[in-house]
C-alpha positions in Angstrom: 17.9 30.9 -23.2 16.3 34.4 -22.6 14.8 35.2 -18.9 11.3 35.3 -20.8 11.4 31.8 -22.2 12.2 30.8 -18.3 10.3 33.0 -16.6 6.8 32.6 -18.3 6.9 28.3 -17.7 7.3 29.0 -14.3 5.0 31.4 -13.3 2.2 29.1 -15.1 3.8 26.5 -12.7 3.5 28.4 -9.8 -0.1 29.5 -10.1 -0.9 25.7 -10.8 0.8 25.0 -7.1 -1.0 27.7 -5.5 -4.2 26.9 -6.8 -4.1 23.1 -6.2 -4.1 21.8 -9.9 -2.1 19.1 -10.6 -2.8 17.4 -7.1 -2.6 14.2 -6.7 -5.9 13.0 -5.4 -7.8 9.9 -4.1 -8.0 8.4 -0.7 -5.1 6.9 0.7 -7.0 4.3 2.6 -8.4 1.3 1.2 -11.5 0.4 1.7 -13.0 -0.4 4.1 -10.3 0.9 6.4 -10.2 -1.2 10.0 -9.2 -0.8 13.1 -9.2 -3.3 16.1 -7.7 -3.6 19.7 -8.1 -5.9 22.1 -11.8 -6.0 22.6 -12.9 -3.9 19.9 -13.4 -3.8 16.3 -14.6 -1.0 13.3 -14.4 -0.8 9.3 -15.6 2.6 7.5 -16.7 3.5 4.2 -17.1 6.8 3.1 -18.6 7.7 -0.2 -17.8 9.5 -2.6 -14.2 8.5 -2.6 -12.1 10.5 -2.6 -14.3 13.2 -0.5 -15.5 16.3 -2.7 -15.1 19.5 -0.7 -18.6 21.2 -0.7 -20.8 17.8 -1.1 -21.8 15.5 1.0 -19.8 13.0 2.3 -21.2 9.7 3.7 -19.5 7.9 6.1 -20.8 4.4 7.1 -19.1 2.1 10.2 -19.5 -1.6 11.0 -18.0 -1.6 15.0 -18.6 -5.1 16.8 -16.8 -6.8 19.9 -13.1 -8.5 18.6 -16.0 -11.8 18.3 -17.8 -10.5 16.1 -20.8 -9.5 18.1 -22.6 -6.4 16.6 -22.5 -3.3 19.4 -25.5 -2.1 20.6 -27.1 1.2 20.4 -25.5 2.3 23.2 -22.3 2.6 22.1 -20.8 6.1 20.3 -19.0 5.7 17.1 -17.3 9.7 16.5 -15.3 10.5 14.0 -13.2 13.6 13.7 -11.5 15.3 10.6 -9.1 17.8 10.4 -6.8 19.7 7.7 -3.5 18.5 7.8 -2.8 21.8 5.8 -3.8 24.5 6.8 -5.1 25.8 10.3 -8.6 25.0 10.4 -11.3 24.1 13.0 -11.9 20.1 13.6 -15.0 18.7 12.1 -16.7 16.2 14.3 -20.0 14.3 14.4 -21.3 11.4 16.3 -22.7 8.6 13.8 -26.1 7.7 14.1 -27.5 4.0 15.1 -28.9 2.2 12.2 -29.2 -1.0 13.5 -27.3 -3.5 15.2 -23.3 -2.9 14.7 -23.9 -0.5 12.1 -23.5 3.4 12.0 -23.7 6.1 9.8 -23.1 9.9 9.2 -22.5 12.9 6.7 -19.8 15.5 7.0 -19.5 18.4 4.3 -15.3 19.2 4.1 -15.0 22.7 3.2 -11.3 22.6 1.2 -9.3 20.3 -0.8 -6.3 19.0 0.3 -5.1 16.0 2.6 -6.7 15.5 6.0 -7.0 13.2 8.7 -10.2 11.2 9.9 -10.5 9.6 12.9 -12.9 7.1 14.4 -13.6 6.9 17.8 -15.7 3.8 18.7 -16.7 3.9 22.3 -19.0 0.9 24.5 -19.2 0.9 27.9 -15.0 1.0 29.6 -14.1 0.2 26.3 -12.8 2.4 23.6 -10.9 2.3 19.9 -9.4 5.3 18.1 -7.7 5.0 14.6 -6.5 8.0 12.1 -6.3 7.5 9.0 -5.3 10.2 6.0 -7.4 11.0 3.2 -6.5 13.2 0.3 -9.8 15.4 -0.9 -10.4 15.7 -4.8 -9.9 18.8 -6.5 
C-alpha cells in the first residue's frame, strides 16, 4: 500500500479527533440523578439532555429532609460545573426557590466535551454534595 492511500485516511481521522466529531455524546447520568446522606436528600433534572454548549441549560432540584419533608426557602441548593478537559474557569450558580422543596436555575456551558456538575444542597448545619459527569452534545 502507497504512503498516500495511508496517509490521506488518517489525516481525515485526525481532524475529526481534533474537532470533536465523532464524539460520543449524552449524559451519563440518568435521570433524575440523586443524592442522599444521612439527613439530606436531592434529585436534578437538567434539560436539554445532554446539555448544548451555547444554549440554555435548565437545571431543576427537588432537595427535602431524608423524611421526605420539602426544605424551606432558606436553604441553598449550588451547583458547580467544570470542564473535565480542558483548563477552564468553574461555573456556579445558586438555584432559585420556587416553592417548597423545589429549586431551579439556568447555566449556559460554553464548550463541548465531558464535565462535572455538582450539587451542593445546604440547610442550616446540614449539608449534601454529589458530582456527577455529564458528556455535552456536539
Amino acid at each position: 500500500m502507497h504512503r498516500a492511500n495511508v496517509a490521506i485516511p488518517l489525516m481525515g481521522l485526525m481532524s475529526a479527533m481534533l474537532c470533536g466529531c465523532g464524539h460520543t455524546t449524552g449524559a451519563t447520568a440518568r435521570l433524575p440523578a440523586t443524592a442522599h446522606n444521612a439527613y439530606l436528600k436531592a434529585s436534578i433534572r437538567w434539560r436539554p439532555n445532554p446539555p448544548i454548549p451555547l444554549k440554555h441549560w435548565n437545571l431543576a432540584v427537588i432537595a427535602t429532609t431524608r423524611k421526605g419533608t420539602p426544605l424551606p426557602q432558606t436553604a441553598r441548593v449550588q451547583v458547580t460545573i467544570q470542564m473535565t478537559t480542558m483548563q477552564m474557569p468553574p461555573i456556579q450558580d445558586t438555584l432559585h426557590w420556587v416553592s417548597p422543596g423545589h429549586y431551579m436555575g439556568q447555566v449556559i456551558i460554553v464548550m463541548p466535551g465531558t464535565l462535572t456538575l455538582q450539587i451542593s444542597v445546604t440547610m442550616k448545619s446540614e449539608s449534601l454534595t454529589k458530582t456527577w459527569m455529564v458528556v455535552t452534545a456536539n
